[in-house]
C-alpha positions in Angstrom: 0.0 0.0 0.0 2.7 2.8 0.8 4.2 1.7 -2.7 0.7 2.7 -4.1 0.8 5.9 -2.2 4.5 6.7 -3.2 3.4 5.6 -7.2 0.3 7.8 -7.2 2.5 10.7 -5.1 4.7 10.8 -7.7 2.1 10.6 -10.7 0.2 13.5 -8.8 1.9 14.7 -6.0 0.3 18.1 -5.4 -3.0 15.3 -4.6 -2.0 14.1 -1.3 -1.2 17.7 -0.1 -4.5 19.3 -1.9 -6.1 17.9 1.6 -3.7 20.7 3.7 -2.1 17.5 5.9 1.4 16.5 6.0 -0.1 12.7 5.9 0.3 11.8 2.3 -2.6 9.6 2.0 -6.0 10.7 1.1 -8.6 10.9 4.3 -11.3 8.4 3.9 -14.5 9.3 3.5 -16.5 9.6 6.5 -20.2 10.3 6.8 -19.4 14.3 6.6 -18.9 13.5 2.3 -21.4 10.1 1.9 -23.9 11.1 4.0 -24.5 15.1 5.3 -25.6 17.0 2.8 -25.4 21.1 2.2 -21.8 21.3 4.1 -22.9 19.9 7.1 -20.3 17.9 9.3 -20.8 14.1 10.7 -21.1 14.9 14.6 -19.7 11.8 16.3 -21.3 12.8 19.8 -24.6 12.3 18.8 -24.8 10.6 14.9 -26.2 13.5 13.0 -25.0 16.0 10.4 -25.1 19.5 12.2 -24.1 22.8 11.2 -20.2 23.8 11.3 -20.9 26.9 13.1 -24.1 25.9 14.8 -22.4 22.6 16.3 -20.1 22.1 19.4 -17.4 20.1 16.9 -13.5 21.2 18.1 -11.0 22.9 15.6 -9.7 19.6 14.7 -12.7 17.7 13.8 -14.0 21.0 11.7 -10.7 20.5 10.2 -10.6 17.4 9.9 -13.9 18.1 7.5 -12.3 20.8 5.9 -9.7 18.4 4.3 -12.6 16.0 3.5 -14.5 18.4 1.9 -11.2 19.7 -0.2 -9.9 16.4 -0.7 -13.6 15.8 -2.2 -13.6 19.1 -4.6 -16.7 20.4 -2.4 -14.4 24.2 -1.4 -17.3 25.9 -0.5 -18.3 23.4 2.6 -14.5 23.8 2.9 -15.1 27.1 3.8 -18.1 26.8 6.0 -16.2 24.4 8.4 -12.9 26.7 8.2 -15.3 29.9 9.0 -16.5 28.0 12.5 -13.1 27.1 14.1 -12.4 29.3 16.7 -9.2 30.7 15.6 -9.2 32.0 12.4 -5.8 33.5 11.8 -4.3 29.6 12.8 -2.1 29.5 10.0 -3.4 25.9 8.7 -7.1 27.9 8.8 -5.3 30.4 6.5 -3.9 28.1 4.5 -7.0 26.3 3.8 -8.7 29.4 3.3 -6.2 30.3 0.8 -6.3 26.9 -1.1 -10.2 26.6 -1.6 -10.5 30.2 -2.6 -7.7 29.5 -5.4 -9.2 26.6 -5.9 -12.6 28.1 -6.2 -11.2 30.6 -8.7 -10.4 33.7 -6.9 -6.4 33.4 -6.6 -5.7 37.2 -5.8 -7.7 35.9 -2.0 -6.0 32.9 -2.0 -2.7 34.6 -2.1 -3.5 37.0 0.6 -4.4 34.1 2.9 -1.4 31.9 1.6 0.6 35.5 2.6 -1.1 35.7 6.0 -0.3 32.1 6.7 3.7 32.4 6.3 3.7 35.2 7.6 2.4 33.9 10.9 4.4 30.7 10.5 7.5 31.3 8.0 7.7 27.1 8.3 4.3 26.4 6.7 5.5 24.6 4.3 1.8 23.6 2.5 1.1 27.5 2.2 4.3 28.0 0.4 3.7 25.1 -1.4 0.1 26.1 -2.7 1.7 29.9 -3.0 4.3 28.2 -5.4 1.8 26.6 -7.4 -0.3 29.3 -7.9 2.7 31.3 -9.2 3.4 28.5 -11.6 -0.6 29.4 -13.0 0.3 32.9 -13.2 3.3 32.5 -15.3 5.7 33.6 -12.3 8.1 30.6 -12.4 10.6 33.2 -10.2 8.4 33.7 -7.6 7.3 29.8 -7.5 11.1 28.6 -7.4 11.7 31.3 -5.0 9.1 29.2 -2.8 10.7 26.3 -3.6 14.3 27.4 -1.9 12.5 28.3 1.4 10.5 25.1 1.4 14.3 23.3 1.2 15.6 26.0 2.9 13.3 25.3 6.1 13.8 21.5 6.1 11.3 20.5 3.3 13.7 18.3 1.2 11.9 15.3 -0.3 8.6 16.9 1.7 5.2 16.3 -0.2 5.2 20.6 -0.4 8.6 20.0 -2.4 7.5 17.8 -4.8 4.3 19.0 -5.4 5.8 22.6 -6.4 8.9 20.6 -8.1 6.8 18.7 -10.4 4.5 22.4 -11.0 7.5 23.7 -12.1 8.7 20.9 -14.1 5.5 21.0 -16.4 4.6 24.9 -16.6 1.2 24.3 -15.0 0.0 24.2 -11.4 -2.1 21.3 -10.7 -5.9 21.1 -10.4 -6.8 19.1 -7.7 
């Protein structure tokens, strides 16, 4: 299986990191994507979909959805569960603000959040990741390999962030997830 993941990583590695987690294998499905509907979020406690905001979830089970809901193309439910965390300037909340806004078509956000992110933690190596590859879209292949010397530069050699902007580089094109 971890042959798999490392085969499929290096067909697609910007995949496993689309989900904003430094595990490089896809979260499974839980109830929150096969069974809630309208971005509502599987609530363990008491076996119902509830509200993000309207529910007592924690950060990391709202997270947790967040990266279910991204890894599942559904950025807008994405959004709802990152806008009922608590903290919203924790820089993985800003970085998955900034990816599904990219994702979602508004980059010029998505790079203010992916900005706001490294800023608060110049080791986030997913925001400067995502940053990269959205500079690879916009034709800035400076700015993206300038991302790509911090990411090594901070300890991200051989990281999923690395290779996902590498291989962005490598073919002119940021990938769509």
């Amino acid at each position: 299986m971890r042959r798999f993941a490392l085969v499929a990583a290096l067909a697609f590695p910007a995949l496993a990191w689309a989900v904003g987690s430094e595990d490089d294998t896809p979260p499974t499905p839980t109830q929150t994507t096969t069974e809630c509907t309208d971005g509502k979020v599987w609530d363990a406690a008491t076996e119902s979909c509830v509200a993000p905001q309207e529910s007592s979830l924690d950060d990391d089970v709202l997270y947790d959805a967040a990266r279910e809901f991204a890894y599942a193309g559904q950025f807008e439910n994405a959004l709802g569960a990152l806008a009922a965390m608590s903290d919203p300037t924790e820089d993985r909340v800003l970085t998955y603000l900034g990816f599904a806004h990219r994702q979602s078509g508004n980059t010029g956000l998505g790079m203010d959040y992916y900005q706001q992110a490294i800023a608060k933690n110049p080791d986030n190596l997913l925001a400067r990741s995502y940053m990269g590859q959205a500079f690879v879209k916009l034709g800035a292949l400076d700015q993206a390999r300038e991302q790509l010397l911090e990411i090594r530069a901070r300890g991200g050699e051989r990281s999923w962030p690395e290779l996902a902007l590498e291989r962005a580089i490598e073919s002119g094109r940021g990938y769509a997830y």
